[in-house]
N, C-alpha and C positions, 0 to 999 in steps of 0.2 A: 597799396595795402600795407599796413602797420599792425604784424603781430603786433610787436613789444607794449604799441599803444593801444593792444586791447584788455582792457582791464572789467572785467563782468563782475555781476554779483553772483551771488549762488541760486545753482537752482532746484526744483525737488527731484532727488532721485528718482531711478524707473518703478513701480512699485514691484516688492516681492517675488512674486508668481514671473512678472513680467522679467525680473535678472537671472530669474533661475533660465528662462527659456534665452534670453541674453547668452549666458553664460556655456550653457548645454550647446549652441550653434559655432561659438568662439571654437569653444574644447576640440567639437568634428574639424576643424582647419586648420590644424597643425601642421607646421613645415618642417619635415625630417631636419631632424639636426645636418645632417653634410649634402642638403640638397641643393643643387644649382640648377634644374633643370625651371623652365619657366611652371605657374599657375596657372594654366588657362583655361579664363572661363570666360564672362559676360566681357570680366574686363581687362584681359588681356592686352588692349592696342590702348587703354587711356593709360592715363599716368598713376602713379605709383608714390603713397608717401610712405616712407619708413620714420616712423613714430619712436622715436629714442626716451625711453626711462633709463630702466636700470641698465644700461646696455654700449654706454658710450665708447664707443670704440668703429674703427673698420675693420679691425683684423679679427677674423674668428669672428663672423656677426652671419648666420644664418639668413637671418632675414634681409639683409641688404644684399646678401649672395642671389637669393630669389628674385628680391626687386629689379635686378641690374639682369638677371639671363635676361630678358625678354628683350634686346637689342635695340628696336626704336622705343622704347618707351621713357617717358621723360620719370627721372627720381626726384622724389621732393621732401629732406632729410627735414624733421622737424623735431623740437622740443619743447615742452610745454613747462612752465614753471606755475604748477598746479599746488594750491595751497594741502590739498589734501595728500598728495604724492610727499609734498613735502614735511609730512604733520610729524614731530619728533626728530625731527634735524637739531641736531645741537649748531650752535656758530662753528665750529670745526666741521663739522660737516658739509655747510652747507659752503665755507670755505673751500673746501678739496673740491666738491662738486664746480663752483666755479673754474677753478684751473683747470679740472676734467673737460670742464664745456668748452672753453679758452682753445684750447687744443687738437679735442674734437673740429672747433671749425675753423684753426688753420689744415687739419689734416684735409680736411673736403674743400678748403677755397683752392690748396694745391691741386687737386685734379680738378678746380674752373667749378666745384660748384659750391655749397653753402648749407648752413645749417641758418633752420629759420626756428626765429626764438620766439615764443609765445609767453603772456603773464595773463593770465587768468583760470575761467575752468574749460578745462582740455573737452566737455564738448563742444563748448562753443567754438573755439577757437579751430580743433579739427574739423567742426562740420564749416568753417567759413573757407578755409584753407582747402578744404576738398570740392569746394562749389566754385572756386578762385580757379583751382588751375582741373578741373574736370576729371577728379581720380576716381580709380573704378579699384583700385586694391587700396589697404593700408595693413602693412607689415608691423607688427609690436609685438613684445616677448611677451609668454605666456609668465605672468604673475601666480605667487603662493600669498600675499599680504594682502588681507581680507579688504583694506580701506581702498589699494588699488586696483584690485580685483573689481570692486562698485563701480570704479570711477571709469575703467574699459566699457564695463558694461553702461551707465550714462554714454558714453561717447557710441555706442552700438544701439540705444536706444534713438538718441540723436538724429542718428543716421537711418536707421531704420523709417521715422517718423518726415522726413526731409522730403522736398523736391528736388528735384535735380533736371537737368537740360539733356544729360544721357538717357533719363527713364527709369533704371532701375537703381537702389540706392549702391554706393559702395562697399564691399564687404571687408570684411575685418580677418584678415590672417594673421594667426597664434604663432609664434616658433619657441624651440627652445634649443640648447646646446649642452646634451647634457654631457658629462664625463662618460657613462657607460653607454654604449650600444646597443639599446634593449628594442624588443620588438614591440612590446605594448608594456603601456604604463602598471594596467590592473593586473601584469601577472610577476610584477619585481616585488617578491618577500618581501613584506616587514620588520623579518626577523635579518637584522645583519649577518645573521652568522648563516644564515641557510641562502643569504645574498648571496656571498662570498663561496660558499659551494658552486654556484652555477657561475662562476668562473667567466661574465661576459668580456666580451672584448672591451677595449677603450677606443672612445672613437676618436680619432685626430682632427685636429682644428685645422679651419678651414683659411686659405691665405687670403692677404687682403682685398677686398672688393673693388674694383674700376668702376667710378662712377661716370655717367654719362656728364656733360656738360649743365649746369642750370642756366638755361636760356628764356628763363620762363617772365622776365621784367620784374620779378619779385621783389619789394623789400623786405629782407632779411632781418632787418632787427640785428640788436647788438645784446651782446650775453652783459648782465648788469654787472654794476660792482655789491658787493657784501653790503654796504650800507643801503643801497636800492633796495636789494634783497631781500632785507631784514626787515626795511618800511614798509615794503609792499604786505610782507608776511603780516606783520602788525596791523596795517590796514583791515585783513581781512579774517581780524579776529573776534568772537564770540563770547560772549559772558560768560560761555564756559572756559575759555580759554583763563580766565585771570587766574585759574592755579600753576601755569608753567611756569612764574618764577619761583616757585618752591622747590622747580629739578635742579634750581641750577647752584645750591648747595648739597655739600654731601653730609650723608648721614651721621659719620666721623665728626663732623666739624658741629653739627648740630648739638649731640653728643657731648662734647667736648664743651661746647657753651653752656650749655647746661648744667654740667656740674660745677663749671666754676660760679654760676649765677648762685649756685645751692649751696657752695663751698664745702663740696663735697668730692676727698681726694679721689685719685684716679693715678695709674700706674704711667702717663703720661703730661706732658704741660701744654697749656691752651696757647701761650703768649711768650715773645721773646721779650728781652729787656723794654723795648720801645712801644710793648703792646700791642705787635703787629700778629697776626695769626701767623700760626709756623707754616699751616697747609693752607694752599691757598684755596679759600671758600668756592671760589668761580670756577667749576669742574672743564667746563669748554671754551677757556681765552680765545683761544681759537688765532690770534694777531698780537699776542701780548708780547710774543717774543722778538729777536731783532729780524729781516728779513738778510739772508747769507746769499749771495752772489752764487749762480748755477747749483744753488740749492735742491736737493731732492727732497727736501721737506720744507714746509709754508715760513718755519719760523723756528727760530734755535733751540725752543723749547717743545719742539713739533716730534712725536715718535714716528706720525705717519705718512708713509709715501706721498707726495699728492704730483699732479700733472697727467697728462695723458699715457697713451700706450709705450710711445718711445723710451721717456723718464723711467714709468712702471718697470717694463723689462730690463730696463740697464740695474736697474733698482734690485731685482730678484736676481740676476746674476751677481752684482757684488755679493748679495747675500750668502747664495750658494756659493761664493770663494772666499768665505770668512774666514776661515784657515789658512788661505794663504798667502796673504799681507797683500798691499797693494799703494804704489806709490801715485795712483790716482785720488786727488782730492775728493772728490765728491761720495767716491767707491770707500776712502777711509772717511769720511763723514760718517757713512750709513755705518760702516762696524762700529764708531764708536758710540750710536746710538741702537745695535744687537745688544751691544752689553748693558744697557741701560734697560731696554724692554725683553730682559732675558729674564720674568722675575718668577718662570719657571722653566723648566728645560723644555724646550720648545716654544713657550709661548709667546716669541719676538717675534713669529713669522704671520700670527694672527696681528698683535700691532701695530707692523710694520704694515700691511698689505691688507688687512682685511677691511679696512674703508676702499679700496681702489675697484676689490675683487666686487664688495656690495653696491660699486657704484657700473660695475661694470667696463674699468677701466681696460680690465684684462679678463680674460674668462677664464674659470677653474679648469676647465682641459689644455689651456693653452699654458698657466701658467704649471702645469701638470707636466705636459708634456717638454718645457724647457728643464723642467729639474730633471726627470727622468734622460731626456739628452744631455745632460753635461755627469748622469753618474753611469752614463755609458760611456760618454769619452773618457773618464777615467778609468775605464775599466775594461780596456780594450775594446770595446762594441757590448759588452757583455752584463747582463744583473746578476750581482750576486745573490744567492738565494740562503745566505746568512744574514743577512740585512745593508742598511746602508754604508755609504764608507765615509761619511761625513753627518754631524747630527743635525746642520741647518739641512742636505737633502731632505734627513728622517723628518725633520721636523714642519717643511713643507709638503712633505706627499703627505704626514699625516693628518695635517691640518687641511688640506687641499679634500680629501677624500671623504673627512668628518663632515666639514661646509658642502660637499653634495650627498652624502647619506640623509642630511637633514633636508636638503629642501628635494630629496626624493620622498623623502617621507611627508612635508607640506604638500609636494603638489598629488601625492596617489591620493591625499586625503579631502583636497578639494575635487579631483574628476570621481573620485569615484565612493560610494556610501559606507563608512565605519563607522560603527558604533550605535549609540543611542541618539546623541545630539550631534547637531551640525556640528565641524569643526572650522572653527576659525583662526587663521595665522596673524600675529601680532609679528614686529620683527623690533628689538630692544636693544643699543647699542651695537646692532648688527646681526643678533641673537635670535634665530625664529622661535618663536612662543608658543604652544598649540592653547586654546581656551573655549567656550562656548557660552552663546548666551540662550536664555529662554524666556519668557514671559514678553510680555506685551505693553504692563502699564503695573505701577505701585512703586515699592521702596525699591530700591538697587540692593543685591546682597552678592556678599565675594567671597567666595567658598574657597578656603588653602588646605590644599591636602600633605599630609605627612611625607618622611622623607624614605625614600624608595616607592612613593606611591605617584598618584594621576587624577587628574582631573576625575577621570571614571570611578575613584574610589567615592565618588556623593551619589552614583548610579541612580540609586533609592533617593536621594533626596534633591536632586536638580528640581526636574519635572513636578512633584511635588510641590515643594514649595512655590514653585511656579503658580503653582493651580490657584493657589489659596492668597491668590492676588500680589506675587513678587516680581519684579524682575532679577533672574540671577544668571550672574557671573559664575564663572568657574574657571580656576585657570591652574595650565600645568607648570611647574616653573623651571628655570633654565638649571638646567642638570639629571633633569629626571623625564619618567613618561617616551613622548615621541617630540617634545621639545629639543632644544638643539642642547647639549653636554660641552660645550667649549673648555679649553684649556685655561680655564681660569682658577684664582684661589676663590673658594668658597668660602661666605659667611654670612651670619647671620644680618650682617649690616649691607651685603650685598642684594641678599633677597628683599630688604625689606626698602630698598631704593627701585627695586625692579618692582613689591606692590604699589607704592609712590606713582610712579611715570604709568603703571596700566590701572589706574584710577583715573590720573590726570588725562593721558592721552585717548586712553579707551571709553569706559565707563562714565567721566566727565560728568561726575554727580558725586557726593558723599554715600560711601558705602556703609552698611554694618559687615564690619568685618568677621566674617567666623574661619576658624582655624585649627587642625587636626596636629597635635604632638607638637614638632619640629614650626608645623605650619603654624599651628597657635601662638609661639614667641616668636614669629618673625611677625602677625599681625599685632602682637601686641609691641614691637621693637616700632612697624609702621605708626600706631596710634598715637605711641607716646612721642613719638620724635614728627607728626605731621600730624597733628587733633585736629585738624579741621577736614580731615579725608574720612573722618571714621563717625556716625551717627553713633556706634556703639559697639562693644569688641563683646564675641564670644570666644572661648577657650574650651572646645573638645580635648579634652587628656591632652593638655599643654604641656611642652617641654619648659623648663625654666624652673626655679624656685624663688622663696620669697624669705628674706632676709631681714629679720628684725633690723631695727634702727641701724639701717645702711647709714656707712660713713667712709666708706670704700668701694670704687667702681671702677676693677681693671676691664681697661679696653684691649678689646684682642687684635693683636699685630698681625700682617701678613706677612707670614716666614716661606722662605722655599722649601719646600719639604725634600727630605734625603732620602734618599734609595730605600735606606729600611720601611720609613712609612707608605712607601709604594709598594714595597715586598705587602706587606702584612695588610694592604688594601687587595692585593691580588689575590693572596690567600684567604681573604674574607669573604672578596665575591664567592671563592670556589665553595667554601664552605657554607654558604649563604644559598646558592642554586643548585646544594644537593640536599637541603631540608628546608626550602622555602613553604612547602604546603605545612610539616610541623607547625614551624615556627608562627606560624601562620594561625592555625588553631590555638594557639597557646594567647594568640593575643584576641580570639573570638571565645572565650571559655563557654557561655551563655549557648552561642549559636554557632556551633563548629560547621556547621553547613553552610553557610555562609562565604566561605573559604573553597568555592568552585572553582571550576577548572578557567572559566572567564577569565577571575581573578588571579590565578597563579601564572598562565599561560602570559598575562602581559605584565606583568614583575618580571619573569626568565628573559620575555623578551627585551625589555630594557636594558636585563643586564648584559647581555650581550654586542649593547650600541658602544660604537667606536665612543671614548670618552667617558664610561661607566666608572673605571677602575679611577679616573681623579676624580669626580665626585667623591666616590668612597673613600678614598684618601682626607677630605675637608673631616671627615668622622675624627678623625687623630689629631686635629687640629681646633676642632670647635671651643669656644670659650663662650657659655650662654651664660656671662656672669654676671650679667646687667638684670640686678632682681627685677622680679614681677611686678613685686610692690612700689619701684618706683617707676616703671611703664607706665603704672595705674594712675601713681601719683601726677603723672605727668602727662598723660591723656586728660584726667579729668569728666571724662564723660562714663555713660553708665555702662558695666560689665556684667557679663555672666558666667560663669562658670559651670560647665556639666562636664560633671567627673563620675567615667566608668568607676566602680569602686574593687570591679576586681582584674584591675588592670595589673601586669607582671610584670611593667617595666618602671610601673612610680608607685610607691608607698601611699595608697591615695588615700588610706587614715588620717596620715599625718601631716598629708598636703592638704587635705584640706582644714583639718585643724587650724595649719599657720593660715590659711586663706581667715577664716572665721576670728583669730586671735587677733590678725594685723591688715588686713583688706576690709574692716566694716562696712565699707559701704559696695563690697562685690556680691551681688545675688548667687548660689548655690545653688545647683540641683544635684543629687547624686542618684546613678540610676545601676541596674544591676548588670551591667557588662562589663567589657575589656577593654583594650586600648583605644579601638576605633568604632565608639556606638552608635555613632552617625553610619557606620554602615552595619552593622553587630544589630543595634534596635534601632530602625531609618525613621521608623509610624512613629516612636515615645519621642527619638532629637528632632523628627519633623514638627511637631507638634508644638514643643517647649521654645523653638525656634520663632514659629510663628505669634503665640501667644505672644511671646517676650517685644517680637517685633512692631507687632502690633500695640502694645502699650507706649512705647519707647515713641512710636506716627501719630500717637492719640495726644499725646498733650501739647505739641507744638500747634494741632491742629485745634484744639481748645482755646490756646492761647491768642491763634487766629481770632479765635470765632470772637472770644471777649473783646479784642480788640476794635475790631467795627462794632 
């Protein structure tokens, strides 16, 4: 038998009803994080495959701990290179993933057995492999990413549905490894700070696995090379697929063409002498650079780790002794690429490591627990309880702890019911996403919400708009809500690359974009710089303004911000989370009721997530200089504008005045609220919404009809 050579088409998902009850039997079968005692049930004496994703590794792997107690039971390590698993791999990506794999199965040929490689879709492939060698378990981590979350449940559908020579089908065990030691999932806070009160133990990672021998006659298959890879990927792509080569420039660089096309200055230059772009357009070369001899990174232009467990941790140790020089080549490789991905105080321990940790190279409590042991050795056995004694330590406990706060908060929100709408996890250059969808059938709409707000701030107008024949989007964006707050610089050009990729990747239809404040000029940043994603932009009390005959467009730089603008982001939050209900009413003037306890309770709670206080910091930084009027210009498609008119954070007299003077062809509404009337008046923006949307679907659809 030939994984490698099984190559499927796609097939149709399990329906609805039928994943939720998928998913709800996974959930019940979860394998304590530090459990080695066998599973026994039906199929206790057959074999055992452990089904590797995100999880590459033996050391600290739960689930291969399980599969191996059971003494005679044959292991059967398997990988699948599932197009959907892999949906949003950049070439860098999916590069490191190879070397990961590479490694992984010399680690398991040394203990005599192998990892079997799969190309197609993972139920096929698992239900052929389970019926091959007679398995009664399959071990796989429990998933928060809504795409591979489906693709578990297809494989448990699969199986479900199967015959088999044993009788009964095989069942599917969940594991996970988290960093805390919690008793059950639904009773870990949401609120970080009332986490952090119940003071849980951390649990220690578990050593690595002994696998039994593979004596099973199998062919194993061979992990491909990147150019296989990338064909196979390609083969297996979709007409929706033709907008992914739009990710693979950036925003900047789009930007930047643009005005020189307009010849219109800007506080930077597009071209060197020779004409060549200064930046280079292709965001993930991924091989562009040279390959360096016992290299810990792919390529000399490479920030991050790549190779298996071994590399990994030699890799996190040099790190943690960045202070204290090292006449090891490869160990002063990686410092002098600290100082390169230092491009804020801490943020090298995300660049360095966090493709390895998302790939599962090494696991957050292991790579947890090695920092923590080396700032005990320096410290007599002992933590100091003034903080760390080194800032790569600080910098990796705090990023180690931020990346499991958030995918503690993805996975309570898949096992267990919040809120109004489903929640869905996206995961974006490594970034978990929270978003939801609704509706069934009509236009696509992508609802952006303002900045310290959430998805939940469209509460009133999801479902709605739903009704009245939409499909809608909603999504929370990276730095705000229960999405993940990464140590990143914030900007407008960053969010509006992150609407980009969850259109393409997600949604995978042109949206009409609507957008609240902040979120308003990041879809209109979207519009104008990618017009073919957007059927049409609305602007709820948009941030931005509009600048007569622009002949000037400074582009905003990413600066490290200094201590001060971290002070005064600290003392913002504080001030900020002891008059948030105020401030609060002052932007609902119309309908101070509005402004519930719902609503306040999860603004406090945000601010309290590990990574609040940098976002707030982007505040002291933002440059929304890129007028309105030429987003407008530059989308080309039709606009609307609905402006609260007694908003208190914009002059909306006079903004819309210049709207009226120099935007002629942007539609107006002005209605009598405050800053956010999509939640303020939900029935008058629901309303104006739909109408609008509906004319905007009527004439292409006209256009149709004359046509035949």
């Amino acid at each position: 038998m030939s994984l490698l050579a099984l190559r499927l088409g796609p097939l149709l998902p399990a329906p609805p009803h039928r994943r939720r009850i998928l998913r709800n039997r996974c959930q019940a079968r979860i394998v304590a994080s530090n459990a080695t005692t066998p599973v026994r049930d039906a199929g206790a004496a057959a074999a055992a495959v452990v089904w590797f994703k995100h999880d590459l590794r033996i050391d600290d792997h739960p689930g291969l701990a399980a599969a191996v107690a059971e003494p005679r039971r044959p292991v059967v390590p398997l990988y699948v290179f599932d197009r959907r698993i892999l949906a949003g791999y950049s070439d860098k990506m999916l590069e490191l993933l190879l070397f990961a794999l590479k490694d992984l199965k010399m680690a398991l040929k040394s203990q005599d057995s192998d990892l079997l490689v799969g190309l197609g879709n993972a139920e096929d492939i698992v239900l052929k492999l389970v019926k091959e060698v007679q398995a009664g378990l399959i071990f796989t981590e429990e998933e928060v990413e809504y795409r591979v979350r489906n693709v578990v449940a297809n494989v448990e559908s699969s199986l479900s549905n199967g015959s088999f020579s044993r009788g009964s089908s095989p069942k599917i065990v969940a594991w996970s490894a988290p960093l805390y030691d919690y008793k059950s999932l639904e009773e870990v806070s949401t609120s970080h700070d009332q986490f952090l009160k119940t003071k849980l133990p951390m649990a220690a990672p578990l050593a690595a696995a002994t696998l039994p021998a593979l004596n099973l006659g199998l062919d194993t298959g061979s992990v491909p090379t990147l150019e296989e890879l990338k064909g196979f990927l390609k083969d297996s792509t979709t007409p929706e697929d033709n907008w992914v080569p739009l990710k693979n420039t950036s925003a900047r660089s789009i930007l930047k063409k643009m005005l020189s096309q307009k010849k219109i200055k800007s506080n930077t230059t597009l071209s060197t002498a020779s004409g060549d772009n200064v930046e280079d357009i292709t965001m993930d070369s991924g091989t562009s650079g040279r390959k360096i001899i016992n290299s810990m990174f792919a390529s000399e232009n490479s920030l991050e780790v790549r190779g298996g467990t071994e590399i990994t941790l030699d890799a996190l140790a040099a790190y943690l002794r960045y202070l204290e020089g090292t006449g090891n080549a490869s160990w002063q490789e990686l410092h002098d690429k600290v100082r390169l991905a230092e491009t804020r105080d801490g943020a090298s321990f995300y660049t360095l490591f966090g493709p390895a940790i998302q790939l599962g190279v090494i696991s957050r409590r292991k790579a947890y627990n090695d920092t923590i042991q080396y700032e005990k050795d320096r410290n007599a056995g002992l933590l100091s309880p003034f903080g760390y004694s080194t800032p790569t330590v600080k910098a990796a406990v705090d990023a180690i702890c931020l990346m499991e706060w958030y995918w503690l908060l993805a996975l309570r929100s898949q096992v267990s019911a919040e809120g109004n709408y489903p929640t869905r996890i996206w995961r974006w250059k490594g970034y978990l996403v929270q978003y939801t969808f609704v509706g069934n059938e009509g236009p696509a709409v992508l609802l952006v919400h303002g900045f310290g707000a959430f998805l939940e701030h469209f509460r009133d107008n999801i479902e709605n708009i739903a009704d009245m024949g939409h499909q809608v989007w909603a999504i929370t964006l990276v730095g705000f809500g229960k999405s993940e707050k990464p140590n990143v610089n914030y900007s407008e050009l960053f969010w509006s690359e992150l609407l980009r990729d969850f259109i393409v990747d997600v949604v995978r239809e042109p949206v009409h974009l609507v957008g609240n404040s902040i979120g308003g000029y990041i879809c209109a940043v979207a519009a104008g710089l990618w017009p073919s994603l957007a059927k049409s932009l609305v602007l709820l009390n948009s941030a931005g303004s509009v600048v007569p005959n622009y002949s000037f467009v400074p582009l905003s730089e990413e600066r490290r911000t200094s201590w001060l603008s971290r002070l005064q982001a600290q003392l913002l939050l504080l001030f900020l989370r002891s008059r948030v209900e105020g401030i609060l009413k002052e932007y609902y003037p119309t309908r101070t009721e509005r402004v519930d306890k719902p609503l306040v309770d999860q603004i406090l709670r945000a601010s309290y997530d590990p990574g609040a206080v940098t976002v707030l910091e982007s505040v002291f930084n933002f440059n929304l200089a890129i007028p309105l009027n030429f987003l407008f210009d530059s989308f080309g498609g039709k606009i609307l504008v609905i402006q609260g008119m007694k908003d208190p954070l914009t002059k909306s007299e006079a903004f819309v005045t210049m709207l009226r003077e120099h935007c002629s062809k942007v539609q107006i509404r002005e209605l009598n609220a405050g800053h956010a009337p999509h939640d303020e008046v939900p029935d008058e923006v629901n309303t104006l919404l739909c109408e609008w949307m509906k004319r905007i679907e009527v004439k292409p659809a006209l256009e149709k009809t004359k046509a035949i």
